[in-house]
Every structure is written in structure tokens, then in C-alpha cells.
C-alpha positions in Angstrom: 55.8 42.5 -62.8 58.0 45.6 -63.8 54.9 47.8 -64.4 53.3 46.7 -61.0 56.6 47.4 -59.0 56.4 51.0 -60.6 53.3 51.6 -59.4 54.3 50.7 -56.0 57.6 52.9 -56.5 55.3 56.3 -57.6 52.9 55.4 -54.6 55.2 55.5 -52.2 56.7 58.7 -53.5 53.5 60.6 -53.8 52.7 59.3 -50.0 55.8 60.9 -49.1 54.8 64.2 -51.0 51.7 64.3 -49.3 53.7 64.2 -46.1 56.1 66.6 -46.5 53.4 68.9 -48.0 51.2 68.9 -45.2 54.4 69.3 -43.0 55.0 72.5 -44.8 51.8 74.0 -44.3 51.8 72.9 -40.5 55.2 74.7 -40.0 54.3 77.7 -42.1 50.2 77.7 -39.9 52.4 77.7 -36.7 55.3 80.3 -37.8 52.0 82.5 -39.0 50.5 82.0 -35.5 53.4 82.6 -33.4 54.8 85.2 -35.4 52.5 88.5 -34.2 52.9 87.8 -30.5 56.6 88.1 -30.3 56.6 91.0 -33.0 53.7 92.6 -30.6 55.8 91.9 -27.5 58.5 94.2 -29.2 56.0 96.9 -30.1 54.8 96.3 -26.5 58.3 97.3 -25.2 58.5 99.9 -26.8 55.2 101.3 -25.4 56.2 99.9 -22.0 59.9 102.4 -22.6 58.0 105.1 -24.0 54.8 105.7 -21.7 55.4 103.6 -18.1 58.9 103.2 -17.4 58.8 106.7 -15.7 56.2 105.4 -12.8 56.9 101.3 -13.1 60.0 98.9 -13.4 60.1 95.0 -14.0 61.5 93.2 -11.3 63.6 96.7 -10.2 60.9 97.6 -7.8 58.7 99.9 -6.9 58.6 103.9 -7.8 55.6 106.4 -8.6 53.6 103.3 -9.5 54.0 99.3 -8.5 56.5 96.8 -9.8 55.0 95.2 -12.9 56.9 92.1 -12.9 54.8 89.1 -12.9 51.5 91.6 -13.3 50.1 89.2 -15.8 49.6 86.2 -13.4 48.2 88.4 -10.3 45.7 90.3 -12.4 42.8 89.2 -14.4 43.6 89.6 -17.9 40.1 91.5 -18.7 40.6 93.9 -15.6 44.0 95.4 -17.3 42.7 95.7 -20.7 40.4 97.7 -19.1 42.7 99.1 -16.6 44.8 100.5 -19.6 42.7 101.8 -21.7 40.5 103.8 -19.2 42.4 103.9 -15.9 40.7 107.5 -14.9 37.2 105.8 -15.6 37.4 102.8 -13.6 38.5 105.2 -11.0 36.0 107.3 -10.8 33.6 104.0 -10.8 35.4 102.9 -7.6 36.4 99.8 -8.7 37.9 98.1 -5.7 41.7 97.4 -7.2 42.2 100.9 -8.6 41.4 102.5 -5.4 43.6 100.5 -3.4 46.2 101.0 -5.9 45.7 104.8 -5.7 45.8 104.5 -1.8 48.7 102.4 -1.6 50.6 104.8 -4.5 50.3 108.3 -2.8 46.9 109.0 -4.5 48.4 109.5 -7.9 46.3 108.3 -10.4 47.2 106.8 -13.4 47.2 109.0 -16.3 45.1 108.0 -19.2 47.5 107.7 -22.3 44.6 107.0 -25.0 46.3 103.4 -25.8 44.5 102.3 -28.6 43.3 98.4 -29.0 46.4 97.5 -30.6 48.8 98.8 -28.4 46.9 97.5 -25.2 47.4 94.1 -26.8 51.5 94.8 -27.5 51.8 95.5 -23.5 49.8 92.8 -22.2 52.5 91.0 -24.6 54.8 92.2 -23.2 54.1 92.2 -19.8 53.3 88.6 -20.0 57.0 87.4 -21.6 59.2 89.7 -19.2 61.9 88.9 -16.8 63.6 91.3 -14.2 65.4 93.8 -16.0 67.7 96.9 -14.6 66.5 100.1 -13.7 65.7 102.4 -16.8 68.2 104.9 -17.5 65.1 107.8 -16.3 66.1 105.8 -13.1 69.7 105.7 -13.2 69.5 109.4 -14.1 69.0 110.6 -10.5 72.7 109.9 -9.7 73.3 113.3 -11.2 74.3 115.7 -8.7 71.6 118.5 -8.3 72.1 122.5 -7.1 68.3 123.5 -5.7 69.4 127.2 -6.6 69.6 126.1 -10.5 66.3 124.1 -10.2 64.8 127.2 -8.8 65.9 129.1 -11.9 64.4 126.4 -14.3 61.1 126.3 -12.2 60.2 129.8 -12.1 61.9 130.8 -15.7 65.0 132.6 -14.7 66.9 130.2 -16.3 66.4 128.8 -19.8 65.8 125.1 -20.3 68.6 123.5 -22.8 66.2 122.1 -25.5 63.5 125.1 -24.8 60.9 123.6 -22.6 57.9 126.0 -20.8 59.3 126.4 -17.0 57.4 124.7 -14.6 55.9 128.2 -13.2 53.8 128.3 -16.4 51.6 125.3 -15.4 52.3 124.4 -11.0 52.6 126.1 -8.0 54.1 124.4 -5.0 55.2 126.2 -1.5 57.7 128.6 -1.2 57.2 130.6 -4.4 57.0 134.6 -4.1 53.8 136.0 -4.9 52.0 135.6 -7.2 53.1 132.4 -7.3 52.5 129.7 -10.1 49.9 128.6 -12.8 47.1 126.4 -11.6 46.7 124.3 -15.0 49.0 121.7 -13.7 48.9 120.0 -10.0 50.3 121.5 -7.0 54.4 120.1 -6.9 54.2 120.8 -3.0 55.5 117.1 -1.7 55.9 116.0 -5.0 59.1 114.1 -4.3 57.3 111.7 -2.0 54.7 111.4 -3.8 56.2 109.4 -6.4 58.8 107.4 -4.9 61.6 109.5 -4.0 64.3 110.9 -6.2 64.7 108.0 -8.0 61.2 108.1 -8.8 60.7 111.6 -9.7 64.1 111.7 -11.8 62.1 108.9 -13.8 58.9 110.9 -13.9 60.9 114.0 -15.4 62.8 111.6 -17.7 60.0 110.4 -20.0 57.2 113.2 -19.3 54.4 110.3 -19.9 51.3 112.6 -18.7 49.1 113.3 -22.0 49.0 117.4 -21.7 53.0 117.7 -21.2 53.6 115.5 -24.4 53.3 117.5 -27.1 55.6 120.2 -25.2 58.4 118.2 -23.7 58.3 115.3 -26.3 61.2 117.1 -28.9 62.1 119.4 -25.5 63.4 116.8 -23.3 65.1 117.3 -19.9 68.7 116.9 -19.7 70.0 114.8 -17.0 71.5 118.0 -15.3 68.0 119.7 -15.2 66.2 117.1 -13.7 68.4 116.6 -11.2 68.6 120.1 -10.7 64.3 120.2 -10.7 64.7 117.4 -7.7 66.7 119.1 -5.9 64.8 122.2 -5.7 61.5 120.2 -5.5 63.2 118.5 -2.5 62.7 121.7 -0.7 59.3 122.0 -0.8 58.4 118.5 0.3 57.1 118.8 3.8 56.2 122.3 3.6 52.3 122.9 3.6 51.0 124.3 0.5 50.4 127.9 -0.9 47.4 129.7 0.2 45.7 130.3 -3.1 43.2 131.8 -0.9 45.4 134.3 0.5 47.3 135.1 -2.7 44.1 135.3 -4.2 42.7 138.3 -1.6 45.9 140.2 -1.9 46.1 139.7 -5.7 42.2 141.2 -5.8 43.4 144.3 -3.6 45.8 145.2 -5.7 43.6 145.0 -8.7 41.0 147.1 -6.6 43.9 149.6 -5.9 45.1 149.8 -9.6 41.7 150.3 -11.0 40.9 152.9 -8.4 44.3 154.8 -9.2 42.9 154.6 -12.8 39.7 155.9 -12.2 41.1 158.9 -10.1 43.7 159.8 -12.8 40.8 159.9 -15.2 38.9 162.2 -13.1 41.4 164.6 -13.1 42.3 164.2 -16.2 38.5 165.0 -17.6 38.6 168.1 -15.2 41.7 169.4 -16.7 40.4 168.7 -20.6 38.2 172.0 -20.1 40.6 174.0 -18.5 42.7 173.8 -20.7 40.1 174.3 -23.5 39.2 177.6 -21.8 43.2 178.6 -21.6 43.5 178.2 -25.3 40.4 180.0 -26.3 41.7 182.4 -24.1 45.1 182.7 -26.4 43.3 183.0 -29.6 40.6 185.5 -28.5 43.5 187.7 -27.6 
């Protein structure tokens, strides 16, 4: 009787081992399984801070680009993988959404950032978990009072940038700019202020930088606060002014190429027509 009531006593022991084991292993399966979403919905804000803040907000409405809040439920999942990891291809195929989008945004596309698989998993993480949030400081940045006269020295390089930035001149042109005028690498900033958004939106814009070929310069040479107000401002005075004439500049930059060279040539002429006169004149003094 003693032995069989042991047996009975280790039975129901090891039944509760079992249990608890498998227990364990469900809590540590489901901890395992729910761990990378959150951790990628950090990485994902992150991303979200680094790379779209400057055009998008969550629940703070629109600027360059839409308000992304609740963007996980309108949009088919697949459509905004693709979406960010080749906006400028999808584009360019005139798929239906991105061209509306473009219309409805000022026809400014969405830049490509290179997102690799990882990250476009992290944001579509991320986007899917957010609530409305406040306006990123980029935004809250355009309550800085600007002077159009200092963002006129940034732009064209009379004055330095704090952190060392290229001016603007280097790269855009936009209306109102004495001759030659700027660099044609970069878009034309003529009516750049409406195009994305308004100050608010272009203070954001200048805050983060996010477009691929101005990284690598403005990334460790950020604006100050001061500066892109002071950019706004002076941007502001171009915005319903019609832009340059490349055309023009370009006729009256070619004339005064034609002129230079033709002063050249004519000072080489003479030049050549003096060498043996000159020749002749020395000759002259050592013969004598």
C-alpha cells in the first residue's frame, strides 16, 4: 500500500513537470515570436525620424508629403513594400496611386532612399503600431524668425554656413538670381515654398536633408535652426516669380564666351606680328 501510494505521489509530480515544462517553452516560443516586431518597430522609428519626418507626420498632418497615420489600413501591404523600396520606378510605370499621389503633392516625387529589405520591414512596423504624435522638431523649427537678406547670403555663398555646408548656388537656381545664375545639378528652388507645404514644410525639408545626393554633404553639416529659417525666408521671395531663363542666360553667357575668345585671338595676332619686329630690332643692336 505504501509503495503504491508513492507511485501515485511521483506520478502526479512528473505530470505537473510536464506541465510546467511545456508552459515554459510556450512562453519562451511566444516571447521569441513577439520579440523582433517591437524591436523592429523601434528600428522602424528611427528610420521613420531619420529619412521621412521632413515630408510626412503621424496624425500632425499634412506637409511636403501625406499624413501617414493610419497608412497601414488604407494601403495594401504589398503596394508599400514596393512603394518604399522603388518609389521612382513605380512612377515611371504609372501606377495609378503614385500618380495621384504626385498630383495631389505638388508633383514632388518621392525620393528613392535605397531602404533595404530589412529596414522596409522596420517601417511597415512601425507604421502599423503608431498613434498621433506632435510635430517633429524639423517642424517646430519654422518658428524661428528669418531675415531673407541672410538667406540670400547662405544661398548664393556670401555667407558661410555654421557647420560648413556647400551654398545652395552650387547645385539650384531659382528666379531672381544675378547672372549667371545657379548650378543646374539640383532642381529649380523657384516656388519651392509651396511646393512642399509651406514654411512649415520646407523648414522640415531643410531639417533632415533626406534626398540621397545631399546626404553625404549635409549629414555631419546640418542646418542650424537660424539658417533654415533664414533659407525660407529668402526662398519665400521667389515663390510666385516665374523661373530663370536658362535659355536667355545661356545666349548671353555664349556671347561673352564668343567675345573673350575673339579678344584672345586678336591679342595673339598682334602679338605674333610684333615677335618679328622685335627680332629684327635686336638683330639690328648686335649687328651694330
Amino acid at each position: 500500500m505504501h509503495l503504491h501510494a508513492l507511485f501515485r505521489y511521483l506520478n502526479r509530480w512528473a505530470v505537473l513537470a510536464l506541465l510546467g515544462g511545456a508552459f515554459l517553452l510556450l512562453q519562451a516560443a511566444w516571447l521569441v515570436h513577439a520579440a523582433p516586431p517591437r524591436q523592429s518597430a523601434e528600428e522602424g522609428k528611427a528610420i521613420f525620424e531619420r529619412l521621412c519626418a521632413s515630408c510626412h507626420t503621424i496624425g500632425g498632418g499634412d506637409l511636403a508629403g501625406p499624413d501617414l497615420l493610419g497608412v497601414a489600413e488604407k494601403r495594401d501591404p504589398e503596394w508599400l513594400e514596393h512603394w518604399l523600396a522603388e518609389p521612382d520606378v513605380m512612377l515611371a510605370q504609372g501606377d495609378p496611386i503614385a500618380t495621384e499621389l504626385l498630383r495631389q503633392y505638388n508633383n514632388i516625387p518621392m525620393p528613392n532612399q535605397n531602404l533595404t529589405l530589412s529596414e522596409i520591414d522596420a517601417l511597415l512596423a512601425y507604421l502599423g503600431v503608431t498613434q498621433p504624435s506632435l510635430p517633429s522638431p524639423q517642424v517646430q523649427a519654422a518658428a524661428v524668425v528669418g531675415n531673407a537678406q541672410a538667406g540670400k547670403d547662405l544661398f548664393t555663398g556670401a555667407a558661410r554656413f555654421a557647420n560648413g555646408g556647400t551654398a545652395c548656388i552650387a547645385c539650384h537656381d531659382m528666379a531672381g538670381l544675378a547672372a549667371p545664375g545657379g548650378g543646374s545639378l539640383g532642381l529649380d528652388l523657384t516656388g519651392v515654398v509651396t511646393r512642399y507645404g509651406g514654411e512649415a514644410g520646407l523648414s522640415a525639408v531643410l531639417g533632415t536633408i533626406p534626398f540621397p545626393t545631399m546626404l553625404p554633404i549635409y549629414t555631419t553639416r546640418p542646418l542650424t535652426p537660424q539658417e533654415q529659417a533664414d533659407l525660407v525666408a529668402f526662398l519665400q521671395t521667389a515663390d510666385a516669380a516665374a523661373p530663370p531663363n536658362r535659355t536667355g542666360r545661356t545666349l548671353v553667357q555664349g556671347i561673352l564666351a564668343f567675345a573673350a575668345l575673339d579678344v584672345f585671338l586678336i591679342l595673339l595676332f598682334l602679338w605674333h606680328r610684333r615677335l618679328p619686329q622685335d627680332r629684327r630690332r635686336a638683330l639690328s643692336r648686335r649687328a651694330a
